[in-house]
N, C-alpha and C positions, 0 to 999 in steps of 0.2 A: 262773346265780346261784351265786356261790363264798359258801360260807360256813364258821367255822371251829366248832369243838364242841370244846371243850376242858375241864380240868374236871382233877379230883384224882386222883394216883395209889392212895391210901387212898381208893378209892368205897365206896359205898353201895350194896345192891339198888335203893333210888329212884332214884340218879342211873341207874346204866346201863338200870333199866324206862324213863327220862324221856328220854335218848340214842337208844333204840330205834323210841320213840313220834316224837318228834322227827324224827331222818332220815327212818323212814319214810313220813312225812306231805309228804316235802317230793317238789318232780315230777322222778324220776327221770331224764329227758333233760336235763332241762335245767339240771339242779344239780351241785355240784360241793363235799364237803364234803373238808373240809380238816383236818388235826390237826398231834401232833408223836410218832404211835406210841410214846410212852410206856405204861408197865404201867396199867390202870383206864381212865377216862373213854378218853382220848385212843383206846385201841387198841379199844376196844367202838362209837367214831365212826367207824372205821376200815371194823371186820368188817361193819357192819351196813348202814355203803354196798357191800360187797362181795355180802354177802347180798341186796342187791335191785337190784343190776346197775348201781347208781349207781358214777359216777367220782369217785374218793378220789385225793388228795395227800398225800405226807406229808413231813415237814421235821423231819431229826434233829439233833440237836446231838451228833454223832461223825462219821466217816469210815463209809464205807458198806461196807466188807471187813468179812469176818466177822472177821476177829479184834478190829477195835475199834468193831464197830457193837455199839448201847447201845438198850433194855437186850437183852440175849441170847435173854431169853424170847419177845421177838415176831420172832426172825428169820425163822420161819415164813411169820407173818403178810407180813412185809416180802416175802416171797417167794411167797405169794398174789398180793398186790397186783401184781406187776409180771408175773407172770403171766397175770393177769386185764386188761392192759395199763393200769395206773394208774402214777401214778410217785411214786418215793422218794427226793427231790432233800437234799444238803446242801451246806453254803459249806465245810465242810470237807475235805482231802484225805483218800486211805485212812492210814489209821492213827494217826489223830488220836481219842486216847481222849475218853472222854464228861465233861473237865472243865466242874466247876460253872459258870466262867465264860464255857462255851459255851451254855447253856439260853437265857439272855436274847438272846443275838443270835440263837437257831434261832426263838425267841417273836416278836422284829422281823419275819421274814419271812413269818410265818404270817399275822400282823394287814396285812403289805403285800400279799399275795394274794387277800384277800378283800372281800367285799362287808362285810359283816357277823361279830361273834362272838359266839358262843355260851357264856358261862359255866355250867357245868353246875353243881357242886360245885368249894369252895374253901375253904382254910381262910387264915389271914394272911398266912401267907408263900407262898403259890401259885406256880407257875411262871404259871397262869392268869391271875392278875390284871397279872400284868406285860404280859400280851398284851393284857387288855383296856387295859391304859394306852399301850401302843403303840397301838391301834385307835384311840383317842380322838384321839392326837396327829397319825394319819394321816389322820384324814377319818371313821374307818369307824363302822360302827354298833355298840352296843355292847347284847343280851340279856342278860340272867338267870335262871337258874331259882329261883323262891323256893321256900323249905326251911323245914324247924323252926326256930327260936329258939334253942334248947340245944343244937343240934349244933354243932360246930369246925368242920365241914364245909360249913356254910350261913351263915358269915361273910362270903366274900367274896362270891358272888351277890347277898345281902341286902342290904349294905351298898353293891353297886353300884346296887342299884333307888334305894336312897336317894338316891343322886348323879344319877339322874337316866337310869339303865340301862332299857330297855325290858324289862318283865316277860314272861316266854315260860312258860304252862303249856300249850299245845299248837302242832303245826308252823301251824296256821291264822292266830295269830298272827304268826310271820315273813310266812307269803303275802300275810296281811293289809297290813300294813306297807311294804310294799314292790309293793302294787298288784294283785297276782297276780289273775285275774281266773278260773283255774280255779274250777269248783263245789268248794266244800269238802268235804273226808275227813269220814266221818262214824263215827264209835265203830263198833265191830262187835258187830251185834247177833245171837243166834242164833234162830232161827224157834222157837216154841216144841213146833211140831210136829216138832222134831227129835229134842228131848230127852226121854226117859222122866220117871216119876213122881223117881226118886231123883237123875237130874242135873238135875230143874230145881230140885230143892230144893237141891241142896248150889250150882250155878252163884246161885242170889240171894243161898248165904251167902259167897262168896268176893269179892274185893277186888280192885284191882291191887297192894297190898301184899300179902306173905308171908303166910299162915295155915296155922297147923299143921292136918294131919291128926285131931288128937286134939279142934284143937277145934271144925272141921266137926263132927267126933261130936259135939262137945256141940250145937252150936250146932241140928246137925238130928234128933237123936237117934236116929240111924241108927247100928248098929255099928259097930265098927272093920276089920271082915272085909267089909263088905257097902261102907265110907265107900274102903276101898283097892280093891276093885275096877270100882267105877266110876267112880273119877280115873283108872284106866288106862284106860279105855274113852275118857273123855272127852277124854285126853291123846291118843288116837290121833286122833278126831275133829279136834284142832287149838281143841279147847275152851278147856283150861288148860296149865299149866306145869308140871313138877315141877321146881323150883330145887334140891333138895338136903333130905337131913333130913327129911323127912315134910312137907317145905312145899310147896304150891301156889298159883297166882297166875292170876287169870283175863285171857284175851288179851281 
């Protein structure tokens, strides 16, 4: 099952939590996600089929030499990837810089690859929604992820459900859709005999969005010396997240 994940280079913590959930829900052997390793959505589609042994494509709108592969910062990645025997194909020769007017035909070959695509985040002018408009005219199927109302960011998703876009808030939806007849992924729950008295209190006040450190304290009235030491605890367990900043996010 090829599918593409595509989505804005300006993401969000939600989009790349909703790319992570996403891939990893969908069956490993036999899937095959797709992007165009740009910076945000695209190269976090990329890492996270790498990170769980899935086969990833990628399709750049430059030459693939390091001097005019685009953008610079995922050359790593790009070299993960083909390491990990994945491929990193383009229509372009080497030395062919990353002009503007090569995104839309790198977008064409993305949406002719796949089964299906995935809009994560997108604001009006997206590289994303160009792909979802090639999908459409090629056959293919076309998700969304719906988002807040007031973000720039959840304009083009939103506005695709409207038109008629298959709404995606978890991978069970694409399996669903397309027949899949696997037992479906189920949330990850933690036994409660695992957790002591202070992480099952602070794990009921956490989210899958961001929350600060400061206001678990509030929230469980546990210290702020006693609330940091067992986010690290629970972070080694594979409990929570530490994103940055004093923030955490429950897996």
């Amino acid at each position: 099952m090829e599918i593409a994940i595509v989505g804005s280079r300006k993401n969000t913590y939600y989009g790349i939590r909703a790319v992570e959930i996403l891939a990893d829900g969908l069956p490993p052997e036999q899937s095959l996600v797709v992007s165009g390793l740009a910076l945000g959505i695209d190269a976090c589609a990329h890492r996270t089929a790498l990170n769980r042994g899935m086969r990833t494509l990628a399709v750049t709108g430059s030459g693939l030499d390091k001097r005019s592969f685009y953008p610079g910062a995922n050359l790593k990645l790009m070299r993960q990837m083909v390491e990990a025997g994945n491929a990193v194909i383009s229509e372009f020769p080497p030395g062919t810089p990353p002009l503007k007017i090569n995104f839309p035909a790198r977008n064409r070959i993305i949406a002719g690859l796949v089964r299906g695509v995935v809009v994560i985040e997108a604001g009006r002018r997206s590289g994303a929604l160009i792909t979802s408009r090639y999908a459409l005219e090629f056959g293919r199927d076309v998700f969304a992820l719906p988002n807040d109302i007031f973000s720039p960011l959840s304009f083009g998703p939103n506005d695709l459900i409207k038109r008629g876009a298959v709404p995606v808030t978890c991978p069970e939806d694409i399996l669903e859709y397309y027949g899949w007849t696997e037992e479906p992924r189920r949330a990850k729950t933690i036994p409660a005999g695992k957790l002591n008295d202070d992480e099952r209190l602070i794990f009921k006040n956490l989210c899958h969005k961001p929350r600060h450190a400061n206001e678990l304290a509030r929230l469980t009235r546990l210290d702020t010396s006693k609330i940091m030491s067992t986010l690290t605890i629970m972070e080694i367990k594979g409990i929570v997240k530490d994103i940055g900043n004093l923030e955490y996010v429950k897996l």
